[in-house]
MIMIRO-226010 format. One record per residue (C-alpha): residue in one letter; x, z, y; chain; residue number from 1. Coordinates in Angstrom, 3 decimals. Last residue first. Layout:
BEGIN
+------+----------+----------+----------+-------+------+
: resn :       px :       pz :       py : chain : resi :
+------+----------+----------+----------+-------+------+
:    A :        X :        Z :        Y :     A :  NUM :
...
+------+----------+----------+----------+-------+------+
***
This chain:
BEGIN
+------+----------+----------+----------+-------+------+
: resn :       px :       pz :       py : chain : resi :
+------+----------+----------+----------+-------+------+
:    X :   95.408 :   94.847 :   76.755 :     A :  312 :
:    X :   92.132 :   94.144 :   74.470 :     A :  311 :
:    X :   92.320 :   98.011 :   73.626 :     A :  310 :
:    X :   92.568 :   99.237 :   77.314 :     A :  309 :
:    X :   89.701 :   96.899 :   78.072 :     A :  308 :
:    X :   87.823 :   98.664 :   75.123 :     A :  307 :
:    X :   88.366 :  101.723 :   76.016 :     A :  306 :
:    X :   87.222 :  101.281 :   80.051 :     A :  305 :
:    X :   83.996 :   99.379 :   78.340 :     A :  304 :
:    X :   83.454 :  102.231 :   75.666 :     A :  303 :
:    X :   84.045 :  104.650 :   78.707 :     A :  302 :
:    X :   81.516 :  103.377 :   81.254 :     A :  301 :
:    X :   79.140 :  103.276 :   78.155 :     A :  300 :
:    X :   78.784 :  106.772 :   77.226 :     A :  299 :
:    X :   78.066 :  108.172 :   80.083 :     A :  298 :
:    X :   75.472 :  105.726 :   81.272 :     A :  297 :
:    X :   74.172 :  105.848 :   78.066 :     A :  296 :
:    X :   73.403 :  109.854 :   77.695 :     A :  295 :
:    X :   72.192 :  109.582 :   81.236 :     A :  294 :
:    X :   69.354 :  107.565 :   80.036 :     A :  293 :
:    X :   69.162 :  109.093 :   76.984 :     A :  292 :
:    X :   68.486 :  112.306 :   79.020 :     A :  291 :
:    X :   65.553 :  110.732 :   81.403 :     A :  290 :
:    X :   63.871 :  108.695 :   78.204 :     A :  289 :
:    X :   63.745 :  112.738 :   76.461 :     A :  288 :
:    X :   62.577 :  114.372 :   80.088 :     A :  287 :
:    X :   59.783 :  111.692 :   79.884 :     A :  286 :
:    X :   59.048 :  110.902 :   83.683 :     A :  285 :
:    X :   61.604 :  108.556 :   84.653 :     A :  284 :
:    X :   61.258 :  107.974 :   88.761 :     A :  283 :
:    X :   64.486 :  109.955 :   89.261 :     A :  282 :
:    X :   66.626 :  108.285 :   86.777 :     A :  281 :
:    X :   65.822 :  104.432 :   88.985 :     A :  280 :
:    X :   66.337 :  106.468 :   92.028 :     A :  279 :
:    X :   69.651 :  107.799 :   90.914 :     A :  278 :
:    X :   70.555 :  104.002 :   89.829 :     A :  277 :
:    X :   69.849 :  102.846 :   93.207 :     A :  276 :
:    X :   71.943 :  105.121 :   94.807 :     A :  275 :
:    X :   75.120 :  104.831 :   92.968 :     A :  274 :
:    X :   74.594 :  101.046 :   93.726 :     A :  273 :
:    X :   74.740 :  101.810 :   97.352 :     A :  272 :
:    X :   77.467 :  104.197 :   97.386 :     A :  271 :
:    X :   79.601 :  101.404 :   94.641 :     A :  270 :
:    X :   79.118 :   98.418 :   96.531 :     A :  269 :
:    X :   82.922 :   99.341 :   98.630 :     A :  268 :
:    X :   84.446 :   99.644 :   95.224 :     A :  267 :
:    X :   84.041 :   95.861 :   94.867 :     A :  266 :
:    X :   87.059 :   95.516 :   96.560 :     A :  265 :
:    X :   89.334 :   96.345 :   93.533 :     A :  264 :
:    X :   87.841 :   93.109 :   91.940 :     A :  263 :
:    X :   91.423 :   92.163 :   90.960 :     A :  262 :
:    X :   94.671 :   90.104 :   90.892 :     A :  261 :
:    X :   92.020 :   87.742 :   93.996 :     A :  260 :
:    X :   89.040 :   89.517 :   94.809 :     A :  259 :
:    X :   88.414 :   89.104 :   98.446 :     A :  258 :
:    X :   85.943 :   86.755 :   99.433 :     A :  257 :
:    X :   83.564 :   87.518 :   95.574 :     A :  256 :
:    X :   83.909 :   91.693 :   97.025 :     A :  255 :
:    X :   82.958 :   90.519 :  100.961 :     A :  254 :
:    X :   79.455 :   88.830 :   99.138 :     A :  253 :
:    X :   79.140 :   92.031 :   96.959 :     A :  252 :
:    X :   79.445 :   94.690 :   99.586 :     A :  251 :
:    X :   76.840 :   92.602 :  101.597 :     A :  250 :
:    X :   74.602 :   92.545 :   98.323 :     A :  249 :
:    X :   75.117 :   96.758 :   98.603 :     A :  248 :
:    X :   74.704 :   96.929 :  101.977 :     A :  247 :
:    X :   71.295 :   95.277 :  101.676 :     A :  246 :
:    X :   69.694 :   97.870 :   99.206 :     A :  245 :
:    X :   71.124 :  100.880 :  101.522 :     A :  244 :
:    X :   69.205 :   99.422 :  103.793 :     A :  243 :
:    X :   66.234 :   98.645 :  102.479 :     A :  242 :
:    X :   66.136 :  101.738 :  100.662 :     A :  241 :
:    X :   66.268 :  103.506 :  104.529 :     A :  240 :
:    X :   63.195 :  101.104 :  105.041 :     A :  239 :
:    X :   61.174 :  102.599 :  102.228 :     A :  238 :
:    X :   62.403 :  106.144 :  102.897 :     A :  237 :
:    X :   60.706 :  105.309 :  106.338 :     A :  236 :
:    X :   57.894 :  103.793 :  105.418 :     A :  235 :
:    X :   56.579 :  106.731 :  103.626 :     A :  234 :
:    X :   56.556 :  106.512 :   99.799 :     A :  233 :
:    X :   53.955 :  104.855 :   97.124 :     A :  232 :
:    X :   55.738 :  101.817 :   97.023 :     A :  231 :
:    X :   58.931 :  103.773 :   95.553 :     A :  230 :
:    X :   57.469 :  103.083 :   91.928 :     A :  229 :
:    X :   58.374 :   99.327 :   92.705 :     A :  228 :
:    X :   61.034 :   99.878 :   94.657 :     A :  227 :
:    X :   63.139 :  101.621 :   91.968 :     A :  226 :
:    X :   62.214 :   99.642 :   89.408 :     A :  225 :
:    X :   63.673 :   96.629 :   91.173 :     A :  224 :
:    X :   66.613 :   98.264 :   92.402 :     A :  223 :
:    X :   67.704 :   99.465 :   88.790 :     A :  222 :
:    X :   66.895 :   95.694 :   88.188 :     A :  221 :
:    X :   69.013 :   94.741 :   90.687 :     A :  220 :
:    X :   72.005 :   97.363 :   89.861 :     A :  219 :
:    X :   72.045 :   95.744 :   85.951 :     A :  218 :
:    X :   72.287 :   92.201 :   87.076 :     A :  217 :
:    X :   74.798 :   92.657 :   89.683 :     A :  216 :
:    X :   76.898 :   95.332 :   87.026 :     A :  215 :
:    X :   76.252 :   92.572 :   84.202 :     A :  214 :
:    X :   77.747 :   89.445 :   86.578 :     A :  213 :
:    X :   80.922 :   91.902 :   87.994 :     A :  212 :
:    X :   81.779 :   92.424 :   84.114 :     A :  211 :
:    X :   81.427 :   88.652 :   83.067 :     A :  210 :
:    X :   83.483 :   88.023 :   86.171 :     A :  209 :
:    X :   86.227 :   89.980 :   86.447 :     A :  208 :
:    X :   87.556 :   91.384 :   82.867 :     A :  207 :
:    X :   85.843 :   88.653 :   81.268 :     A :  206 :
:    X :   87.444 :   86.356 :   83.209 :     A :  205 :
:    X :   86.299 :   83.958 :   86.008 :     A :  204 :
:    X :   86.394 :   86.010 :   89.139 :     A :  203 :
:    X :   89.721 :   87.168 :   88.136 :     A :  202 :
:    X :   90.770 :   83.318 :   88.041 :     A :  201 :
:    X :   90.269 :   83.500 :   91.719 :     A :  200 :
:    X :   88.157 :   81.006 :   93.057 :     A :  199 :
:    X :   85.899 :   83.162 :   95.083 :     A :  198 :
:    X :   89.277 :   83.961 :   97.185 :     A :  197 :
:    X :   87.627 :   83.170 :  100.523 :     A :  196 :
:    X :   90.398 :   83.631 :  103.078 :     A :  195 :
:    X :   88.658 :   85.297 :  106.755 :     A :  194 :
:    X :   92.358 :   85.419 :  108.391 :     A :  193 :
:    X :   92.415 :   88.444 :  110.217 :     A :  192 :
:    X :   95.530 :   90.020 :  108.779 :     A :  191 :
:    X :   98.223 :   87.431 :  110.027 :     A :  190 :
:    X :   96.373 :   87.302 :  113.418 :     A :  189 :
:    X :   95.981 :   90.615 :  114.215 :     A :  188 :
:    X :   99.026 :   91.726 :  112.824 :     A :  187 :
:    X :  101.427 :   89.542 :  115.309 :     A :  186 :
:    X :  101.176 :   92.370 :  117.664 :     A :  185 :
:    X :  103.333 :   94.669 :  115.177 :     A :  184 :
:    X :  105.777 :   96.581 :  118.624 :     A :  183 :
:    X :  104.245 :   99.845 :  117.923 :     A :  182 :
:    X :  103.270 :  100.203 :  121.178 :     A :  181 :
:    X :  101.803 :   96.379 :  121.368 :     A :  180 :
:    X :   99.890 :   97.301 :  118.025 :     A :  179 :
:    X :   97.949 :  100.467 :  119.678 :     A :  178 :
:    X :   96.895 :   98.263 :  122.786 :     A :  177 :
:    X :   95.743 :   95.391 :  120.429 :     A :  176 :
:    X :   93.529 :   98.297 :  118.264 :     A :  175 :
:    X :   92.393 :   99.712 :  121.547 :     A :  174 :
:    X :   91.446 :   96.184 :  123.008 :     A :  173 :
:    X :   90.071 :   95.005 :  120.161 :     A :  172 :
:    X :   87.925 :   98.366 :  119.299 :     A :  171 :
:    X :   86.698 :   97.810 :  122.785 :     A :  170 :
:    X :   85.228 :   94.263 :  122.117 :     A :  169 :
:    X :   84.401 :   95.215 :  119.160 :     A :  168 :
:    X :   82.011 :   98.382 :  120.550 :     A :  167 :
:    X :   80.548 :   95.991 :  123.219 :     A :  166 :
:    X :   79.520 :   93.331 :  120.858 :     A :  165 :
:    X :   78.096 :   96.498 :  118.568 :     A :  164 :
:    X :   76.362 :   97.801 :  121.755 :     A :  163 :
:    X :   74.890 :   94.507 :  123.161 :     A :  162 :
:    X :   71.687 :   94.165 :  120.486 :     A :  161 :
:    X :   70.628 :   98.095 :  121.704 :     A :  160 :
:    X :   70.985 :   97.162 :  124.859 :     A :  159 :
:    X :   68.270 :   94.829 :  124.560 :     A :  158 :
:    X :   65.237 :   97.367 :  123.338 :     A :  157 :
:    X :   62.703 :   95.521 :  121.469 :     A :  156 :
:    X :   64.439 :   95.352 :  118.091 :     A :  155 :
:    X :   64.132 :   99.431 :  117.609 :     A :  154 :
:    X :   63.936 :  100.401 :  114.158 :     A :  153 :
:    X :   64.152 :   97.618 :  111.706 :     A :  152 :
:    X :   65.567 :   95.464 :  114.085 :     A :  151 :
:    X :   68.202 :   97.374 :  114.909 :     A :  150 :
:    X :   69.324 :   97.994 :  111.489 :     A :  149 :
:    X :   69.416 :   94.391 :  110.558 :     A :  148 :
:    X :   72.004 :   94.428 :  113.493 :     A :  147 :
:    X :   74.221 :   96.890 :  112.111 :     A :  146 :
:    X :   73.621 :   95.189 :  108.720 :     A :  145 :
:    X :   75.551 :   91.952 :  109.999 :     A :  144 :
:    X :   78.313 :   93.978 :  110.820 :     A :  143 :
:    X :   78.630 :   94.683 :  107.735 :     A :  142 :
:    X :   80.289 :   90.785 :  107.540 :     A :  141 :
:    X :   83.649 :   92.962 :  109.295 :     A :  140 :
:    X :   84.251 :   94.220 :  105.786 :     A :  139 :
:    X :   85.795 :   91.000 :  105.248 :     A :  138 :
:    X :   89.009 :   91.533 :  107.105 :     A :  137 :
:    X :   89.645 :   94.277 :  104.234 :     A :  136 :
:    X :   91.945 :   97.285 :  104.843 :     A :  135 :
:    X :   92.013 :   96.992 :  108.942 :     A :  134 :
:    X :   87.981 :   95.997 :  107.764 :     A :  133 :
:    X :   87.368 :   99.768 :  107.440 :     A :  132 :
:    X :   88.484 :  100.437 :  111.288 :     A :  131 :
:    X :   85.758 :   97.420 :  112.444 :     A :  130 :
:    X :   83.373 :   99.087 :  110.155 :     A :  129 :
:    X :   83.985 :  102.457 :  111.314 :     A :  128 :
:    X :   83.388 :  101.344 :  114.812 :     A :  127 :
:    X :   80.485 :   99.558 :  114.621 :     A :  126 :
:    X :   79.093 :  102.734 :  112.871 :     A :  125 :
:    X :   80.016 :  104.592 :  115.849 :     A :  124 :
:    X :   78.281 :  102.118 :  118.581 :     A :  123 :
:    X :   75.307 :  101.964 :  116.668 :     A :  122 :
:    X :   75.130 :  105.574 :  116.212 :     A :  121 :
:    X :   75.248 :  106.007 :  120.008 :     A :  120 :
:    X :   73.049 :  103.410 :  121.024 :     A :  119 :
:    X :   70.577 :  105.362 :  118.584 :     A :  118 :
:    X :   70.931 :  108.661 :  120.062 :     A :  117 :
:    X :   67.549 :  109.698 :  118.132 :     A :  116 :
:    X :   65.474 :  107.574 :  116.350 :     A :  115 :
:    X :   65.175 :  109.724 :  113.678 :     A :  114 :
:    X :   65.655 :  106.489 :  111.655 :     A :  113 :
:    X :   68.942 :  106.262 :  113.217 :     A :  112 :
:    X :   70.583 :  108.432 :  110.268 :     A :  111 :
:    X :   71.365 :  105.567 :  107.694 :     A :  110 :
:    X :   73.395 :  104.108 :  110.377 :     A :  109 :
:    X :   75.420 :  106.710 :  110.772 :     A :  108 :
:    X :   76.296 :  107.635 :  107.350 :     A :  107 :
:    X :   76.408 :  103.900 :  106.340 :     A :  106 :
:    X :   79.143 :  103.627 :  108.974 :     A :  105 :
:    X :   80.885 :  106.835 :  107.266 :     A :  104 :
:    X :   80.729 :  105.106 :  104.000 :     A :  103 :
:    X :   82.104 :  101.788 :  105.706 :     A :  102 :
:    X :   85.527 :  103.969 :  106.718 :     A :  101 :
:    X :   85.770 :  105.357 :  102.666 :     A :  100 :
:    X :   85.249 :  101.993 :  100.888 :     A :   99 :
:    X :   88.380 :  100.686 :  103.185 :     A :   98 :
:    X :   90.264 :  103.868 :  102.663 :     A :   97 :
:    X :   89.724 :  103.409 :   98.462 :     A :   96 :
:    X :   89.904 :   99.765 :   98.295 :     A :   95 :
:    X :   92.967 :   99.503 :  100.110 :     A :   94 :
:    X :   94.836 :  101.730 :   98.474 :     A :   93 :
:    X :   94.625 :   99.839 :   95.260 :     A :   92 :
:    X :   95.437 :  101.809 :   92.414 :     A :   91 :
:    X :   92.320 :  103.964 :   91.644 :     A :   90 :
:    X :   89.925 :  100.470 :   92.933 :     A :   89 :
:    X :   91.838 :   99.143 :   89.169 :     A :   88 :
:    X :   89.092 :  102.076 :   87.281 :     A :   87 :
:    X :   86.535 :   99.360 :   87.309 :     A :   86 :
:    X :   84.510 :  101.180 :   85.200 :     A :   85 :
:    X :   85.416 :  104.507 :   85.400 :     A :   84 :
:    X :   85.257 :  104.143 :   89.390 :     A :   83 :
:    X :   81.704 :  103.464 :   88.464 :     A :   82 :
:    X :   81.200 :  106.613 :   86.616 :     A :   81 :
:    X :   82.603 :  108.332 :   89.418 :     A :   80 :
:    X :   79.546 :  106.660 :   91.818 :     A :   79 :
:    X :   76.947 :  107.661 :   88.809 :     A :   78 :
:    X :   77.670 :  111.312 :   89.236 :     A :   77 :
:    X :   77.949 :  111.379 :   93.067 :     A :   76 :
:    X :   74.264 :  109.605 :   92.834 :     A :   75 :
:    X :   73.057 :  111.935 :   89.883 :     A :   74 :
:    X :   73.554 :  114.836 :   91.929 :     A :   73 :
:    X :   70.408 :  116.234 :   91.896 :     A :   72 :
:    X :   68.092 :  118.040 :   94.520 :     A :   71 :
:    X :   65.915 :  114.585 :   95.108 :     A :   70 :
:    X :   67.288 :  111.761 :   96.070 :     A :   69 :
:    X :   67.499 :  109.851 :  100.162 :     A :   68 :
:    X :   66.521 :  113.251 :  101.393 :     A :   67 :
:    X :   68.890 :  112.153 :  104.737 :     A :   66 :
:    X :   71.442 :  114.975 :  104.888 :     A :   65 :
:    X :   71.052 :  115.049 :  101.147 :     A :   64 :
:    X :   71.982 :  112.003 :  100.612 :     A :   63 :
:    X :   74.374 :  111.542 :  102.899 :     A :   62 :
:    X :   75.909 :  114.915 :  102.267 :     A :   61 :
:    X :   76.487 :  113.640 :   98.541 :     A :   60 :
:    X :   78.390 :  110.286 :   99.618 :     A :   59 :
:    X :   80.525 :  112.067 :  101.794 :     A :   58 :
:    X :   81.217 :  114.824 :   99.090 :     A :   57 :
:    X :   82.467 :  112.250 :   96.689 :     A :   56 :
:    X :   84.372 :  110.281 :   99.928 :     A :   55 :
:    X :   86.249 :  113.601 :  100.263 :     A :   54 :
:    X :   87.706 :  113.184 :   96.757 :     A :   53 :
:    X :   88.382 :  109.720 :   97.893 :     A :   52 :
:    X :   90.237 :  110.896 :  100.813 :     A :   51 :
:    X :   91.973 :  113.538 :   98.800 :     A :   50 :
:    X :   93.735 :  110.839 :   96.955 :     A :   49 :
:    X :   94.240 :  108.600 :   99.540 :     A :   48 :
:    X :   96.269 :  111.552 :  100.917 :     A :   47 :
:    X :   97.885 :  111.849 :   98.078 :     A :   46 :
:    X :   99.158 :  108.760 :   97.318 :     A :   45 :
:    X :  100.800 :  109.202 :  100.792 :     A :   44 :
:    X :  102.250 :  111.942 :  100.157 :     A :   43 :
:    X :  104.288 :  110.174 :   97.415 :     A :   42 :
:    X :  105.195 :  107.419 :   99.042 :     A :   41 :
:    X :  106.717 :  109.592 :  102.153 :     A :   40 :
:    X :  108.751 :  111.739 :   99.152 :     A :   39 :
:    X :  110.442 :  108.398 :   98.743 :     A :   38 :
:    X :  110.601 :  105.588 :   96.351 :     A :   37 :
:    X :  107.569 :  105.935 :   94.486 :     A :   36 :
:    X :  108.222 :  105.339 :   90.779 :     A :   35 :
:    X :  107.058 :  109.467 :   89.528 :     A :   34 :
:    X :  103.926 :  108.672 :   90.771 :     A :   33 :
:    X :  103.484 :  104.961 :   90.965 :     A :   32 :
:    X :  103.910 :  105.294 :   86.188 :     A :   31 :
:    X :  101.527 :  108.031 :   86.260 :     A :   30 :
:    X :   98.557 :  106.478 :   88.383 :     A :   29 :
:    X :   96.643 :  105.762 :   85.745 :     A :   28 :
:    X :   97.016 :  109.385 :   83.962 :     A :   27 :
:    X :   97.045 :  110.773 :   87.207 :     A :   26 :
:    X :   93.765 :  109.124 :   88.484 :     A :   25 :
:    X :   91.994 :  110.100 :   85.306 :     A :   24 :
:    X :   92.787 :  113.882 :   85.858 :     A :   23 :
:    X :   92.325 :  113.838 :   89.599 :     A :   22 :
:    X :   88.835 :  112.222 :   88.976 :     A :   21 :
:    X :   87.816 :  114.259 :   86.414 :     A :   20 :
:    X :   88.762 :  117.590 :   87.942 :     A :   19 :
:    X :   86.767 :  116.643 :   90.860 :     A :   18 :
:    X :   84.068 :  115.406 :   89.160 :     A :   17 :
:    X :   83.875 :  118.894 :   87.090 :     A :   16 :
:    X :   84.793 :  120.941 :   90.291 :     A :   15 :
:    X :   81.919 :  118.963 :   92.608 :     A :   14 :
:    X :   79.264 :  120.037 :   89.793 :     A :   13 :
:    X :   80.259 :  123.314 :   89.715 :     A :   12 :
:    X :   79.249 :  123.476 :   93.463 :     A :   11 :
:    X :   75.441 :  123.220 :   92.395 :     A :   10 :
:    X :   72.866 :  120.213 :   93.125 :     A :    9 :
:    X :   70.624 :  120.633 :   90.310 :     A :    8 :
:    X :   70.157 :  117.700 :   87.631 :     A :    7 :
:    X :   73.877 :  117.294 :   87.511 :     A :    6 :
:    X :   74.571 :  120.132 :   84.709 :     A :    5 :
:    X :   70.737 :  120.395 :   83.003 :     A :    4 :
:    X :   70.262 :  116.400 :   83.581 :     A :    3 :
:    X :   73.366 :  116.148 :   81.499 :     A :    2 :
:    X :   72.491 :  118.318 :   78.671 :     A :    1 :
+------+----------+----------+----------+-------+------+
***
């Protein structure tokens, strides 16, 4: 039943996500709603709103754009299911426009293995990760895969290494020249601070912890799989899974620096993992072992979102 709805890419498929997703955000978002304190709040919650509806169809042009899955839309399926799971990235703001900025720097760095405009997409992606770390400082560490992304497709060129130092160094003087107007220069400092939080008592709880150590455990050997029966493919698919495969363990190292109430910021691992777990469907043969498959993940994103409601 499921691989018959989200086994075709079709534009029912965005309405039922859609739906879902303004549906559960309004039922845990109901008490902010009708508490914000001025019709600025409220359009506000909105807009983040609609950005992570646009982050759905972000996600899905990537891969499609780049034939990363086949003509399904198990990753867009498996990246609300997430949200289901650790359904506290609906109510932090942070998560959701932080998650949303890196996506686009995935886009374009996803997209040099055409080899085409490279400095260019270096210098964008740069970009979007320096705006997505405004949310989180820590998102600045995917920065790192910028320059794993040069050497895996053009190492040998020098500019290419200068163009993310040149792209911060502009970002820095546009986001200090932007600060000084608004009169908030002190924001550099008091938001840059590089804290690690990885002794948060979130990161030791069952809520936290236990649940962040099953979804590492279960997304590596979704990886695993993956890349095994993925030998067989071009080099560039292969490298592309590298990619994706080291943003999500980036996404993970700035989620254990940042959790502190909650693991909001883990929603930034969520493309990647989304990813891996379509590839993992996709390279089940059986129809019946593809459906139960699907059948589980469905089911058990709610039983663990019903059962934390429960133990509240």
């Amino acid at each position: 039943m499921i691989s018959s709805i989200f086994g075709q890419s079709k534009p029912i498929n965005y309405v039922i996500i859609f739906g879902f997703l303004v549906l559960f955000n309004g039922v845990l978002s109901f008490d902010r709603i009708f508490a914000a304190d001025s019709a600025q709040d409220l359009i506000f919650q909105i807009l983040v709103l609609a950005i992570l509806l646009f982050s759905i169809m972000v996600v899905n042009f990537i891969v499609k754009r780049n034939q990363i899955s086949g003509t399904n839309d198990f990753t867009i399926f498996y990246y609300t299911l997430l949200i289901v799971i650790f359904p506290d990235v609906l109510v932090d703001h942070n998560a959701i426009l932080s998650s949303y900025f890196l996506l686009l720097a995935l886009r374009r760095l996803i997209s040099l293995k055409s080899l085409k405009n490279i400095k260019l997409k270096l210098f964008d992606a740069t970009f979007w990760i320096v705006v997505g770390s405004l949310f989180y400082d820590w998102a600045l560490l995917f920065v790192i895969l910028v320059y794993i992304c040069i050497y895996f497709y053009e190492p040998k060129n020098i500019r290419n290494w200068l163009v993310p130092l040149l792209c911060l160094g502009c970002t820095a003087i546009l986001l200090y020249t932007g600060l000084i107007l608004f009169g908030n220069t002190g924001f550099i400092l008091e938001h840059y601070k590089f804290r690690i939080n990885a002794d948060s008592d979130i990161l030791y709880s069952v809520k936290g912890g236990v649940k962040i150590l099953f979804y590492l455990l279960i997304v590596i050997v979704a990886g695993i799989i993956s890349f095994i029966k993925l030998g067989k493919l071009g080099m560039g698919k292969i490298v592309t899974m590298r990619i994706i495969t080291i943003s999500f363990f980036v996404g993970m190292v700035v989620t254990i620096f940042k959790s502190q109430e909650t693991i909001s910021p883990i929603m930034i691992t969520f493309f990647p993992a989304s990813v891996l777990f379509t590839k993992y469907v996709e390279v089940i043969k059986k129809a019946n072992n593809k459906e139960l498959t699907l059948i589980l993940s469905l089911v058990v994103p709610f039983m663990i979102f019903i059962g934390e409601l429960i133990a509240k």
